[in-house]
BADREN-210474 format. One record per residue (C-alpha): x, y, z; residue in one letter. Coordinates in steps of 0.5 Angstrom, whole numbers, plus 500, padded with zeros to 3 digits. Last residue first. Example, Ala and Ser with C-alpha at 12.3 -4.5 7.8 and 13.67 -1.06 7.14 Angstrom:
2
527498514S;525491516A;
//
This chain:
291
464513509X;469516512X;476514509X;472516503X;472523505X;479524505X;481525514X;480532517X;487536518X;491536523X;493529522X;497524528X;489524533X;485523527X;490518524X;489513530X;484514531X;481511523X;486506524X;484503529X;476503527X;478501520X;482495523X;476492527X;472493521X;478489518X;479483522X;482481529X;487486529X;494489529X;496495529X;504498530X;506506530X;512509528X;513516531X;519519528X;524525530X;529521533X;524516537X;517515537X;514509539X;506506538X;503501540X;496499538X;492491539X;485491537X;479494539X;481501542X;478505545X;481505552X;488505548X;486512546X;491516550X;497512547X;496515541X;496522543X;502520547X;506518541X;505524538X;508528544X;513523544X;517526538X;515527531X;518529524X;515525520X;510520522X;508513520X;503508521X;504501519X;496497519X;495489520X;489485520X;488477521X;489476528X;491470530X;496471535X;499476530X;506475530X;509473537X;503469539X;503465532X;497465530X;499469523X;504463522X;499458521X;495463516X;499465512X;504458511X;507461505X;513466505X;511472509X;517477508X;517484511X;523489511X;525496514X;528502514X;528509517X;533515517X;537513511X;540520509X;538524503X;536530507X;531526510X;531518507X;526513509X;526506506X;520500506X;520493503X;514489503X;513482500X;508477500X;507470499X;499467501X;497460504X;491459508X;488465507X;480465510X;475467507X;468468510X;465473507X;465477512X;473475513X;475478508X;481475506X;488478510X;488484511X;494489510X;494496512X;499502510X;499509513X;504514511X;504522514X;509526512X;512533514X;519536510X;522541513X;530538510X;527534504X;524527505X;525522500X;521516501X;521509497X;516504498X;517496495X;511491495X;511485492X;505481492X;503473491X;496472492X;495464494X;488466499X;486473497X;490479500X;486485501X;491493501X;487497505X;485504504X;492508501X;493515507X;500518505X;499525507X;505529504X;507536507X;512540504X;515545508X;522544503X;520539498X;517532499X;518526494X;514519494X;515513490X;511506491X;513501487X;507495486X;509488484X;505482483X;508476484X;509471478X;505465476X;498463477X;497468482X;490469486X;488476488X;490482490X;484487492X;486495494X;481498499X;476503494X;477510491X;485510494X;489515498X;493522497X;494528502X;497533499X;500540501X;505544497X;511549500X;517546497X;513541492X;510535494X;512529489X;508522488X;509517484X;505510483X;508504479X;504498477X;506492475X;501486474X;504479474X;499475480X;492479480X;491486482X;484490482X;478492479X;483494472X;481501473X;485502479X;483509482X;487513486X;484519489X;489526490X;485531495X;491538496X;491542501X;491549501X;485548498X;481548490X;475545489X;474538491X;476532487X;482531485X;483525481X;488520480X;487514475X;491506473X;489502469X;495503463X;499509463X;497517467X;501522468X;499528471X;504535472X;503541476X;497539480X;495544485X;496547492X;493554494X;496558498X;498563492X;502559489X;503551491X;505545487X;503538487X;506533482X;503526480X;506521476X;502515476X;503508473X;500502471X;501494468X;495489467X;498482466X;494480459X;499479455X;503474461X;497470461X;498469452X;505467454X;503462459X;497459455X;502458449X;508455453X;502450456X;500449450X;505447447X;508443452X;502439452X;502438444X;509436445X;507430451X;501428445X;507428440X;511423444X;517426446X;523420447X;528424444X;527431444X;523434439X;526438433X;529444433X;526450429X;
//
């Protein structure tokens, strides 16, 4: 063992000591998930095929059978803190339906050290349809969360993505002051990039979320994604402006509608949001985004 560094005194060891012991006993005890679920359908009806399961991470499917397939993922951890890992992958395929969402919004708490990183993967098959529909994502003041979703669409292929982002709980008077968050989106059909994008918020939440140009101090944001699409779709959104309690806009182009919302808190999110999916999906919302 190398002995101390010149001029180390034994209580400055003892510090760094500890301090390397309290860091690696933090590092084992990061929660680390994964999901692997395939849909496939016969006979109409859509079933799991292959369920894997690691760590804290559940799904279940309750209801009985359907065309359309329910999926809910549990998080048995009670939610997400810095250097967790968790990866969710979900296929659809030729001919399935699923529509996959979450038991409860998804916590990200305080980091200590590194980020926590979530991978999402999903594949839809020919004449596949997905209905990607997570309940919101909450960051805690501090949290460090990267985020990477990856999607492969197959000629035929329909998807519905949702992803909202609260920052704090603003009923239980929590404000974030200061958060990193990183999310990177990539959308191929047929194998070919047709939607990409990226978004990095690195420190300063809170001041840079009143900015007029970002969220004109907002504290909720939703993506909603369809595909394929057209103007028909877009203009369905637009038709619910007058009900709105936060800001919509929506756009549709090469056979993609995209729509954007920002809002004063969560509740006033969940009312967008919940629209919004109603008007773009044509079957009933998953329960739990009712209740």
């Amino acid at each position: 063992m190398p002995g101390p560094t010149p001029g180390m005194t034994k209580e400055s060891m003892s510090r760094g000591m500890l301090s390397e012991s309290a860091s690696q006993t933090f590092a084992r005890n990061r929660a680390v998930g994964k999901i692997a679920l395939t849909v496939h359908a016969r006979d109409g009806i859509s079933r799991r095929a292959r369920v894997h399961e690691q760590g804290s991470l559940r799904v279940r499917c309750p209801g009985a059978p359907a065309e359309e397939l329910e999926a809910v993922i549990i998080n048995t951890a009670g939610g997400i803190a810095g250097g967790d890992r968790f990866t969710v992958d979900v296929a659809a395929g030729p001919g399935a339906r699923a529509v996959v969402t979450t038991a409860a919004a998804e916590k990200v708490y305080r980091a200590l050290d590194d980020a926590a990183t979530v991978d999402v993967r999903l594949s839809v098959g020919a004449g596949a349809a997905l209905a990607w529909l997570p309940q919101e994502t909450i960051l805690f003041d501090r949290a460090k969360l990267r985020r990477t979703v990856e999607i492969d669409l197959a000629d035929g292929a329909r998807l519905l993505l949702a992803e909202a982002i609260v920052f704090g709980r603003s009923g239980m008077g929590e404000t974030v002051q200061d958060c990193e968050l990183s999310d990177r989106w990539r959308l191929r059909r047929a194998g070919r990039l047709a939607h990409a994008e990226a978004l990095r918020l690195d420190g300063g939440a809170a001041a840079k979320l009143a900015r007029p140009a970002i969220a004109n101090g907002g504290i909720a944001a939703a993506t909603v994604l369809l595909a394929p699409a057209d103007e028909t779709a877009a203009a369905a959104v637009r038709e619910l402006e007058p009900q709105f309690r936060g800001e919509v806009g929506v756009s549709a182009w090469k056979g993609l509608a995209l729509a954007r919302l920002c809002a004063a808190d969560g509740a006033a999110l969940r009312h967008d949001l919940v629209l919004v999916l109603a008007a773009l999906r044509t079957a009933p919302l998953p329960r739990l985004w009712l209740n």
